[in-house]
matplotlib code that plots the C-alpha trace (Angstrom):
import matplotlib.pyplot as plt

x = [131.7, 135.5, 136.2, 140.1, 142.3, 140.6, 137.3, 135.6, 135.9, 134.4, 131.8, 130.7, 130.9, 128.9, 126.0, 126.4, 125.8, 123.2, 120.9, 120.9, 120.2, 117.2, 115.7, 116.6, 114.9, 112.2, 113.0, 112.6, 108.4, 109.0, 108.1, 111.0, 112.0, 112.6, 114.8, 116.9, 117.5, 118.3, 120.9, 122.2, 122.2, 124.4, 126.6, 129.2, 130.4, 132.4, 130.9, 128.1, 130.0, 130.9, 127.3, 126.5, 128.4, 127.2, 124.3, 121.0, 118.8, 116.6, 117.2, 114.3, 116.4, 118.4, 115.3, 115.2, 117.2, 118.0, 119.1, 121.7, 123.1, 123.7, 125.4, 127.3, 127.8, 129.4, 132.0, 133.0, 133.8, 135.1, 135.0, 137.6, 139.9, 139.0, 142.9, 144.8, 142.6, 143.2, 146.8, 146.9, 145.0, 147.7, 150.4, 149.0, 151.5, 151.3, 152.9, 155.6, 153.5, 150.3, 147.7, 146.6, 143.1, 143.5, 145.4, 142.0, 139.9, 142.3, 142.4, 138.4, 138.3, 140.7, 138.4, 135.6, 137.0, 138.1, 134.8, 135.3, 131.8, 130.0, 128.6, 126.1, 129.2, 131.7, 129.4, 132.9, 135.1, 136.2, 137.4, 139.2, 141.0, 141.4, 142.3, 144.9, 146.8, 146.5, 148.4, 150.9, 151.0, 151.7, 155.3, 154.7, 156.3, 156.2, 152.5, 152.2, 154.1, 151.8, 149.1, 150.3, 150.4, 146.6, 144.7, 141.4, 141.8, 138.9, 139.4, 138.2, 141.3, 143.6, 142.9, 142.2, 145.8, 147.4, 145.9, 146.9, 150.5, 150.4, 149.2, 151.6, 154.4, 153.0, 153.0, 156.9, 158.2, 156.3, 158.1, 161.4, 160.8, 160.3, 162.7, 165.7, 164.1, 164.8, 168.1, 168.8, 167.3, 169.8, 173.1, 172.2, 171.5, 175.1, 176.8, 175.5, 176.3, 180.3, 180.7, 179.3, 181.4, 184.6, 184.0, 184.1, 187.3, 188.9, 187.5, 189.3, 192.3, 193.2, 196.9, 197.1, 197.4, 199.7, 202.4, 201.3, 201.3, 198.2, 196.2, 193.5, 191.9, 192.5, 195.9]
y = [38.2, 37.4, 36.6, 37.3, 40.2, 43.5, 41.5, 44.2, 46.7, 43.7, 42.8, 47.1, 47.0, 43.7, 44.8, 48.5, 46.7, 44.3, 47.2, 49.2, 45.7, 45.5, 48.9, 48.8, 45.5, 46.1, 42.7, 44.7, 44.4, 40.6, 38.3, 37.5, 33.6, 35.4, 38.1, 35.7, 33.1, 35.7, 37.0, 33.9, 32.8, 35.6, 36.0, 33.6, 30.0, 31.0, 33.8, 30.9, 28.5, 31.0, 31.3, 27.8, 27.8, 30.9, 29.7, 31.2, 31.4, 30.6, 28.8, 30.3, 33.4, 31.8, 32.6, 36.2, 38.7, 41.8, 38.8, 37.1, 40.3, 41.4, 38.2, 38.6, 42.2, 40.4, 38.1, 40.1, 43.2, 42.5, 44.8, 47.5, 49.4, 53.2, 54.0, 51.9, 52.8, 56.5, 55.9, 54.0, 56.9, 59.1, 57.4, 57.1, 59.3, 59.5, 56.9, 56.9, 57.1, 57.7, 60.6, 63.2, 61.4, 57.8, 59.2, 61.5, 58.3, 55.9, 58.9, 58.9, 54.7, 55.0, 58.0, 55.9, 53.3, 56.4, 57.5, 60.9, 61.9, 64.9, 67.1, 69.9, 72.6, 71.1, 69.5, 69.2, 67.6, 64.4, 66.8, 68.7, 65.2, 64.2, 68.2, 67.9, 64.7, 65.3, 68.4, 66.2, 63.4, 64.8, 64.4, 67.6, 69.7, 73.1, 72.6, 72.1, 75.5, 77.0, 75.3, 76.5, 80.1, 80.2, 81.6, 79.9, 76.7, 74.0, 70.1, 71.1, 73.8, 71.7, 68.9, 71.4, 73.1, 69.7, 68.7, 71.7, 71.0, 67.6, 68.6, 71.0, 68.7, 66.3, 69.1, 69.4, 66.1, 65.8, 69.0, 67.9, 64.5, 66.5, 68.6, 66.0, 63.3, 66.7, 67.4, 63.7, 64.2, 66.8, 65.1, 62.3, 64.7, 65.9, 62.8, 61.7, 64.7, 64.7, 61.6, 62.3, 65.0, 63.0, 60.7, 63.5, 64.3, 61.0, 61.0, 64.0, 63.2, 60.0, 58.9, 60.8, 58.3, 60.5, 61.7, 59.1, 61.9, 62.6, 65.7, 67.4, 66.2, 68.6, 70.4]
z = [125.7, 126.0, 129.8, 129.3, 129.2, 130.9, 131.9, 133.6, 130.7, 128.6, 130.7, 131.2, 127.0, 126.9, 129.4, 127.8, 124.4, 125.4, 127.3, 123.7, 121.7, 123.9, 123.6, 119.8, 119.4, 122.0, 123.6, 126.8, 126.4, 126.2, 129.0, 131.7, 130.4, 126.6, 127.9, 130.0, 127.7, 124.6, 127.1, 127.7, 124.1, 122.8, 126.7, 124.5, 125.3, 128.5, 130.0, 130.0, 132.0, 135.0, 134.9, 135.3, 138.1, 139.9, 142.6, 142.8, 146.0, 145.5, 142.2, 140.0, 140.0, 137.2, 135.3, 136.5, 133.6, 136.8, 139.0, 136.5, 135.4, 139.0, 139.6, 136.5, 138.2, 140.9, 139.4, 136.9, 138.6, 142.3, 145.2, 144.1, 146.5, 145.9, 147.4, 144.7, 142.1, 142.5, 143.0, 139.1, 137.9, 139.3, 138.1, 134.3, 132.4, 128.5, 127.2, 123.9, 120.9, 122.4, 121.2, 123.3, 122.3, 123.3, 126.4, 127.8, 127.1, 129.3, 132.2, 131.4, 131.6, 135.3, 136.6, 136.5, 139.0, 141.5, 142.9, 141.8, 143.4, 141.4, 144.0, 143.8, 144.7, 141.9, 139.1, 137.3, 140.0, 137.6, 135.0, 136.9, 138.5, 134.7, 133.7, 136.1, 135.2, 131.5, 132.1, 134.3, 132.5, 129.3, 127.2, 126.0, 128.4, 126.2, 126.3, 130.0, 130.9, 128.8, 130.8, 133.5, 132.6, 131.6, 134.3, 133.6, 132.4, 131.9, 130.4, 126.6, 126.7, 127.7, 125.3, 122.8, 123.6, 123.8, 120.7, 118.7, 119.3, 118.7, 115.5, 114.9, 115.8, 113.3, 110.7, 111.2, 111.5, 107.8, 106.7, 107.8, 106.2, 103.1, 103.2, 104.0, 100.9, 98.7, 99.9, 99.2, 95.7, 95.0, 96.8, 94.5, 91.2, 91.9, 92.6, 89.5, 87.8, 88.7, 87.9, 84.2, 84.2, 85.6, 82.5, 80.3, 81.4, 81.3, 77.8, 76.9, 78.2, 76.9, 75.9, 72.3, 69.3, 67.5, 70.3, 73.1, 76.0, 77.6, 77.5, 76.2, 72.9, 69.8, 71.5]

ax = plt.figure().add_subplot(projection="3d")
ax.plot(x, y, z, "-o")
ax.set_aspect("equal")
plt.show()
C-alpha cells in the first residue's frame, strides 16, 4: 500500500482490494493468525511500520484481522469535517482538459466524504448533489443552458448530454485540423507551382544571343 499522496483513497483501494482477494481466494474460511499475517505480508513495507507502532489493548488484538483493519481504519482516514468537505465538493469545477468522465468519477470520489445521506423519501439525493455540480461545474456552458431548459433532468442525462457534446466538439476540432493540413497542402502545391512557372519565364526571356535584348524566345 503506498502511504503517500491521497492516503485515504489508497488505503479504501487497498482494503477494497484485499476483501475481494479474500473471497476470491477463500482465505476468509482460514483460521484468524493466517488471515492476519497474509494481510500483513502483502500491507507493504510502510504501511507495516505505522502498524508496528499502532498499540493494541489488549495486545493479542494485533493478532485479530477486524481489529487491525479498524485501527488501520483509524490512522489512515482521520475524523473528517462534513462542512469543509461539502464546501471542496462545491467548489470542484471541471478543470482544463478534463473529460466529462473523469470529472463525474472525482464529483463521485468528493460525494462520498459529504455524507450525502440516502433516505427512504429521496433514494437519489447524492445524484442529484453530483447532477447539480456537474451541470455547474462544467466548461461547457452551451451545454448547461440546455440543461437548464430540460424540464426533467436526472444524472445519466446530463452526463449523457455533456458527453454528446464533448464528443461532438472532438468531432470538429479533428475536422478543422483536416481541413487547415489541406488548405496548407494546396498553398504549398501553388507556391511550388509559381515558382516553376517563374523559372519558365526567366527561361524564356533570357538576353537573346543574336541581338542581346531580352524577350521572349523565338520573336
Amino acid at each position: 500500500m503506498d502511504i503517500t499522496g491521497d492516503v485515504a483513497g489508497n488505503w479504501e483501494f487497498f482494503l477494497s482490494s484485499w476483501i475481494d482477494y479474500e473471497n476470491a481466494t477463500e482465505l476468509c474460511e482460514k483460521n484468524m493468525k493466517i488471515r492476519t499475517a497474509t494481510f500483513r505480508s502483502i500491507l507493504g513495507r510502510d504501511a507495516q511500520r505505522v502498524l508496528q507502532h499502532i498499540q493494541f489493548d489488549p495486545p493479542n488484538k494485533r493478532e485479530h484481522l477486524p481489529s487491525v483493519i479498524e485501527a488501520l481504519q483509524c490512522h489512515f482516514i482521520p475524523q473528517r469535517n462534513e462542512v469543509f468537505e461539502r464546501y471542496v465538493f462545491n467548489s470542484a469545477v471541471q478543470e482544463p482538459g478534463e473529460t466529462v468522465d473523469n470529472y463525474v468519477t472525482r464529483l463521485r470520489r468528493l460525494a462520498a466524504t459529504c455524507n450525502f445521506k440516502t433516505t427512504a423519501d429521496n433514494l437519489s439525493y447524492e445524484d442529484n448533489m453530483i447532477r447539480d455540480r456537474l451541470i455547474l461545474g462544467t466548461t461547457d456552458s452551451d451545454t448547461r443552458a440546455r440543461t437548464l431548459r430540460e424540464r426533467e433532468l436526472d444524472l445519466n442525462k446530463v452526463i449523457r448530454m455533456l458527453k454528446t457534446s464533448e464528443t461532438a466538439s472532438r468531432q470538429l476540432r479533428l475536422m478543422s485540423d483536416l481541413s487547415a493540413e489541406g488548405e496548407n497542402v494546396n498553398f504549398v502545391r501553388k507556391k511550388s507551382y509559381d515558382y516553376k512557372e517563374a523559372l519558365n519565364q526567366k527561361k524564356n526571356t533570357d538576353n537573346c544571343r543574336y541581338c542581346g535584348k531580352r524577350h521572349v524566345q523565338g520573336r
